[in-house]
PANU-192127 format. One record per residue (C-alpha): x, y, z. Coordinates in Angstrom, 2 decimals. Each point is the difference from the previous one (the first is absolute). Example, Ala and Ser with C-alpha at 12.3 -4.5 7.8 and 13.67 -1.06 7.14 Angstrom:
BEGIN
{X 12.30&Y -4.50&Z 7.80}
{X 1.37&Y 3.44&Z -0.66}
//
This chain:
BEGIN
{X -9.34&Y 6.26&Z 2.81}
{X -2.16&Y 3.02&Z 0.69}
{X 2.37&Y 2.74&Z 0.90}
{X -1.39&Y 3.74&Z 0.97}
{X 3.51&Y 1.55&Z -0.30}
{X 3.26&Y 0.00&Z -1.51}
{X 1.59&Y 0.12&Z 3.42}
{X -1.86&Y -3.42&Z 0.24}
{X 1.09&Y -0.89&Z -3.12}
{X 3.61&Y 0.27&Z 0.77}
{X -0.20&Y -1.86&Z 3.36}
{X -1.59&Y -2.66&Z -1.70}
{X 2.40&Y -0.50&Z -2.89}
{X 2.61&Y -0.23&Z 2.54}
{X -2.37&Y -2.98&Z 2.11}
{X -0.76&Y -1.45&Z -2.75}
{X 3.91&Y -0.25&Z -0.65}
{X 1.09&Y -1.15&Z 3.24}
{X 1.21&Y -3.60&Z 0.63}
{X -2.07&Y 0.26&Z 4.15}
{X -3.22&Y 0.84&Z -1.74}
{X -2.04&Y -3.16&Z -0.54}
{X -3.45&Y 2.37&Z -0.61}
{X -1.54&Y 3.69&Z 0.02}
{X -3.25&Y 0.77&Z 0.74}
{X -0.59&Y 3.52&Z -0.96}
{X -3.01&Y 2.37&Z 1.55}
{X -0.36&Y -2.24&Z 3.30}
{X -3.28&Y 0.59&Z 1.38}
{X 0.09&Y 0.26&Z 3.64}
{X -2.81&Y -1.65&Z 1.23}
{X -2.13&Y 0.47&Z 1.84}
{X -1.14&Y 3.50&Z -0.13}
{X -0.71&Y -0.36&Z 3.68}
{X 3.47&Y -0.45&Z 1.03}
{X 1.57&Y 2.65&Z -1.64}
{X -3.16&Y 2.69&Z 1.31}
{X 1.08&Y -1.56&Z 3.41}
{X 3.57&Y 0.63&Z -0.36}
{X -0.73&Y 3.72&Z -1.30}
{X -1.79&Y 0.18&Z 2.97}
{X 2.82&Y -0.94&Z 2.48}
{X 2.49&Y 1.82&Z -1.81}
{X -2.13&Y 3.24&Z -0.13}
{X -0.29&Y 0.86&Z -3.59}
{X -2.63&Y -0.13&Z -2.18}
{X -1.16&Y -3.15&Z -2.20}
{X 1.12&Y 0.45&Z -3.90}
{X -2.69&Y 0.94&Z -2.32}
{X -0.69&Y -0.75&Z -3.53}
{X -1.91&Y 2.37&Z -2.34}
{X -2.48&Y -2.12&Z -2.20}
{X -2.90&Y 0.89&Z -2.59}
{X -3.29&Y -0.77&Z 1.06}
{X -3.07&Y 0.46&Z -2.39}
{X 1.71&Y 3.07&Z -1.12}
{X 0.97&Y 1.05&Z 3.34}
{X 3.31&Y -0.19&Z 1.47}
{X 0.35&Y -0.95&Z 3.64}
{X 2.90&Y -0.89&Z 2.19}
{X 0.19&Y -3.37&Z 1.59}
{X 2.04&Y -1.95&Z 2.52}
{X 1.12&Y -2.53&Z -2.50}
{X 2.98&Y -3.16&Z 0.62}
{X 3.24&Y 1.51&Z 0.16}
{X 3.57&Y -1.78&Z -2.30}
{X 3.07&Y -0.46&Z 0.31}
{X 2.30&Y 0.17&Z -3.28}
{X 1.12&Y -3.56&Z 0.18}
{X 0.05&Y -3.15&Z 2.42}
{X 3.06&Y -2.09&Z -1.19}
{X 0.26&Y -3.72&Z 0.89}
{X 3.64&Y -0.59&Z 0.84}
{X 1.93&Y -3.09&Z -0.75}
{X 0.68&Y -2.59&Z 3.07}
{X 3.54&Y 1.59&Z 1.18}
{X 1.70&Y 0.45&Z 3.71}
{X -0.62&Y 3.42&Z 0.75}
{X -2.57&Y 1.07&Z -2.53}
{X -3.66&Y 0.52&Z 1.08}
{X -3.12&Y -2.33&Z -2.09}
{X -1.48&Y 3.28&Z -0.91}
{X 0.64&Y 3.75&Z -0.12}
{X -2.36&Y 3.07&Z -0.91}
{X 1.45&Y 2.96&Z -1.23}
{X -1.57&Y 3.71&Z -0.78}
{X 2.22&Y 1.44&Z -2.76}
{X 0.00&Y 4.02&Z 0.06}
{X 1.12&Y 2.74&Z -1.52}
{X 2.55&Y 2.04&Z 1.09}
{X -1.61&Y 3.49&Z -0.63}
{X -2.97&Y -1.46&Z 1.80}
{X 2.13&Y 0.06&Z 3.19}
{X 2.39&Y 2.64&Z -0.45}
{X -1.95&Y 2.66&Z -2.30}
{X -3.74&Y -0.19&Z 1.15}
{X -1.33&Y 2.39&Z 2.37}
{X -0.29&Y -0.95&Z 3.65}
{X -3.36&Y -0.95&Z 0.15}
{X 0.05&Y -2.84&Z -2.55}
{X 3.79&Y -1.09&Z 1.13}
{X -2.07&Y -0.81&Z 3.55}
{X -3.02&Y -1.21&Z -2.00}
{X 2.35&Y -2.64&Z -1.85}
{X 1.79&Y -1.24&Z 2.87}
{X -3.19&Y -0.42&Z 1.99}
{X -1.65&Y -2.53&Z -3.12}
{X 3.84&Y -2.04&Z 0.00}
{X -0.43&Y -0.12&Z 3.76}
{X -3.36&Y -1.73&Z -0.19}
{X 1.30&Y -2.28&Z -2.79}
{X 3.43&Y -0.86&Z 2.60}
{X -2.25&Y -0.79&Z 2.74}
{X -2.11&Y -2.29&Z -2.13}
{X 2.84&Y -2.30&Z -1.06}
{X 1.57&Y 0.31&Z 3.26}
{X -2.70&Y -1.65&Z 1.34}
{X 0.20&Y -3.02&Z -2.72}
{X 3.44&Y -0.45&Z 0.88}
{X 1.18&Y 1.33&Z -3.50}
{X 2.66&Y 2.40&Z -0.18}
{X -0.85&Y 3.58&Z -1.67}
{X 2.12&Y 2.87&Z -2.25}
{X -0.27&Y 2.79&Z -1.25}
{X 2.18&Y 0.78&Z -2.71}
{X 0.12&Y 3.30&Z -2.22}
{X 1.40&Y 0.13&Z -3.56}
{X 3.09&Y 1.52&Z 1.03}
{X 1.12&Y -3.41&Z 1.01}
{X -0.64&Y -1.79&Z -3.43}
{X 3.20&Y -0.30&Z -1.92}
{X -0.78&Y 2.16&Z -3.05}
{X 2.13&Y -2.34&Z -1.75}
{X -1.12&Y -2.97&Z 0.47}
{X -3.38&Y 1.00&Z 0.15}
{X 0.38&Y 1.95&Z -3.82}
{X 2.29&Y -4.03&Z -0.97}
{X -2.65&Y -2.17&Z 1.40}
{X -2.71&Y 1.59&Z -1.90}
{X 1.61&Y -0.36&Z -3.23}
{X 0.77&Y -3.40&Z 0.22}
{X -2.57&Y -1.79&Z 2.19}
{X -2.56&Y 0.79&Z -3.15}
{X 2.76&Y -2.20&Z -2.02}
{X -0.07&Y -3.18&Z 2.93}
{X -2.14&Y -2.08&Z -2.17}
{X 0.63&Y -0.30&Z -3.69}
{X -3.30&Y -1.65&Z -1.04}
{X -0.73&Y 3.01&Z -1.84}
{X 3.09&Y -0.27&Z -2.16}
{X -0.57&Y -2.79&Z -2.19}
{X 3.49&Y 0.50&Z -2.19}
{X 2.86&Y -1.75&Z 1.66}
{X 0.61&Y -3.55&Z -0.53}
{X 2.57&Y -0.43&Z 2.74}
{X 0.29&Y 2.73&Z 2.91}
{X 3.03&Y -1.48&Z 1.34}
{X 1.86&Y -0.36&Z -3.05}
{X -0.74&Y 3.54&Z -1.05}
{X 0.96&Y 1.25&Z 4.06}
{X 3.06&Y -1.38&Z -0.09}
{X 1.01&Y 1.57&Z -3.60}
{X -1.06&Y 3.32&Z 1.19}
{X 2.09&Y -0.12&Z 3.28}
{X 2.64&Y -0.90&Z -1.77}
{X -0.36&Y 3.35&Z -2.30}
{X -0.41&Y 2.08&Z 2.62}
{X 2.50&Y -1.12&Z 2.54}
{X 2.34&Y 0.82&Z -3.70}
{X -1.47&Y 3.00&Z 0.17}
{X 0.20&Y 1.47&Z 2.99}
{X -0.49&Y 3.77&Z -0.84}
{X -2.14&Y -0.07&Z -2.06}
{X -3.70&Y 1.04&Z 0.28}
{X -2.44&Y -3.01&Z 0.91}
{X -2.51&Y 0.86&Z -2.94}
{X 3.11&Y -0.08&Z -2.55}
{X 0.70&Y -3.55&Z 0.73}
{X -3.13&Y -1.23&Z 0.51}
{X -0.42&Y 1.49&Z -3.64}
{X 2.69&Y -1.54&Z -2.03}
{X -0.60&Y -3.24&Z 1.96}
{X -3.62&Y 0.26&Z -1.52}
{X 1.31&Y 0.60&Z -3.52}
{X 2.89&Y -3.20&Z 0.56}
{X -2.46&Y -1.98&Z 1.49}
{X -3.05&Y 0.73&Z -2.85}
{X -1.80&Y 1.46&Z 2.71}
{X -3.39&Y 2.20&Z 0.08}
{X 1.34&Y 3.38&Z 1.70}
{X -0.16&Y 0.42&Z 3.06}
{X 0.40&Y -3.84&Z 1.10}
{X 3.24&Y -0.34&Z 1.43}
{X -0.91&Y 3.19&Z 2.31}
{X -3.24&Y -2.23&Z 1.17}
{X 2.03&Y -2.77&Z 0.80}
{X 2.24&Y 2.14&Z 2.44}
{X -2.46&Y 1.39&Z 1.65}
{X -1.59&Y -4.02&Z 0.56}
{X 3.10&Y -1.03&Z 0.87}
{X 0.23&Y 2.79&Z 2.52}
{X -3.38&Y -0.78&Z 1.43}
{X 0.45&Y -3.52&Z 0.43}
{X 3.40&Y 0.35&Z 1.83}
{X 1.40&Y -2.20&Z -3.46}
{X 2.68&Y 2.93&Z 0.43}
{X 1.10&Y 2.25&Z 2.70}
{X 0.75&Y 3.78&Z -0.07}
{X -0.01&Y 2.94&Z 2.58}
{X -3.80&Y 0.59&Z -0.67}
{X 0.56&Y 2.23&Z 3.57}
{X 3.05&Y 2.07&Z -0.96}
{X -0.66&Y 0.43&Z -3.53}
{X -2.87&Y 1.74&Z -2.34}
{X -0.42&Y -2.59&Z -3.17}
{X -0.30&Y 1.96&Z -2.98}
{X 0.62&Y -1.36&Z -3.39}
{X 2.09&Y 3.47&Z -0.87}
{X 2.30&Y -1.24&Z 2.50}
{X 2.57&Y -3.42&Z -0.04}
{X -2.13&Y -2.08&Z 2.68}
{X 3.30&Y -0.51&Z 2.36}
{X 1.10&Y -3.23&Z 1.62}
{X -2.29&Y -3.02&Z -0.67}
{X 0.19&Y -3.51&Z 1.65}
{X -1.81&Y -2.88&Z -0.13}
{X -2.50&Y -1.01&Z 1.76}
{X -2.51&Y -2.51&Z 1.25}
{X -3.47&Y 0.00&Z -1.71}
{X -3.30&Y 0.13&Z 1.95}
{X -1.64&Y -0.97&Z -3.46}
{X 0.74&Y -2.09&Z -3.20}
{X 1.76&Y 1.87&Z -2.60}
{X -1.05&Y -2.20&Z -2.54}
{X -3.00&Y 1.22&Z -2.88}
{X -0.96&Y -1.77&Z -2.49}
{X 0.13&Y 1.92&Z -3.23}
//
């Protein structure tokens, strides 16, 4: 993925997470260039224009405009095939002079009225409406999703259900300290057991509030359930 903010960063981690989402394109093109001049037109504002470097000159040019992400939906009642969204900030809106509030709006207009004529739903969304915590759990633990990095463990399952055990006996105490000692009872390289929560985390293996709560191994990790796996826990050592 090719991602030109963090704003876009955080929407996608929480795509990327979401059971709907069958695929994300990211930086749609909206072709043809043509269109979106003639929609400019009919709306009244001007086309969007790129700056480029030309044999040592630079030059603005009417250029294909994007949108953030077009996300392929599952088959469901009531859920659109696709949707586009524009995700924004919120000082963008709410902090930036007049003049560039109105020049915003104008460019999301133009991208509306181009997927309103496809058929295909648009949003814009600002980063004000990202759960910081979710958005702060999913990027510590999506990284963690696939273990094929982490040659070490012999049995993932085995070793998951020893560490829930300790923890659920252990309520209080900080995530990192269990994860710890279960390393050292295990014969573990540090820092192991604290992988393997996170994967488990990422592959729905086990359940927690990943909306409600900020993971932090200085912290106990709270209630944990289990879960049903979108991947095989299984690694060979």
């Amino acid at each position: 993925m090719h991602l030109l903010s963090t704003r876009e960063f955080w929407g996608h981690l929480i795509l990327e997470r979401s059971d709907a989402v069958v695929d994300v394109q990211e930086q749609f093109p909206l072709f043809e260039l043509d269109e979106t001049r003639e929609i400019a037109a009919e709306l009244g504002y001007r086309h969007p224009k790129q700056r480029r470097k030309i044999k040592g000159r630079s030059i603005w040019r009417e250029e294909p405009m994007t949108t953030d992400f077009l996300v392929t939906l599952k088959d469901v009642d009531q859920l659109p095939a696709k949707i586009a969204i524009s995700i924004k900030t919120i000082d963008e809106i709410e902090k930036s002079s007049i003049k560039h509030r109105q020049r915003l709006l104008e460019k999301v207009e133009i991208e509306r009225t181009y997927w309103a004529r496809r058929g295909i739903p648009f949003m814009m969304i600002t980063d004000r409406e990202l759960p910081e915590n979710l958005v702060h759990n999913l990027d510590l633990i999506l990284p963690c999703r696939s273990l094929e990095h982490y040659e070490r463990f012999a049995d993932v399952e085995g070793v998951l259900s020893f560490l829930l055990d300790r923890i659920r006996a252990a309520p209080t105490e900080p995530l990192g300290t269990v994860c710890s000692s279960t390393d050292y009872e295990l014969d573990l390289e540090p820092g192991s057991c604290l992988v393997l929560v996170w994967h488990a985390l990422a592959t729905r293996m086990w359940n927690t509030d990943l909306l409600g709560q900020r993971l932090d191994p200085a912290l106990p990790i709270g209630e944990i359930s289990r879960g049903h796996a979108v991947q095989q826990g299984r690694l060979a050592a």
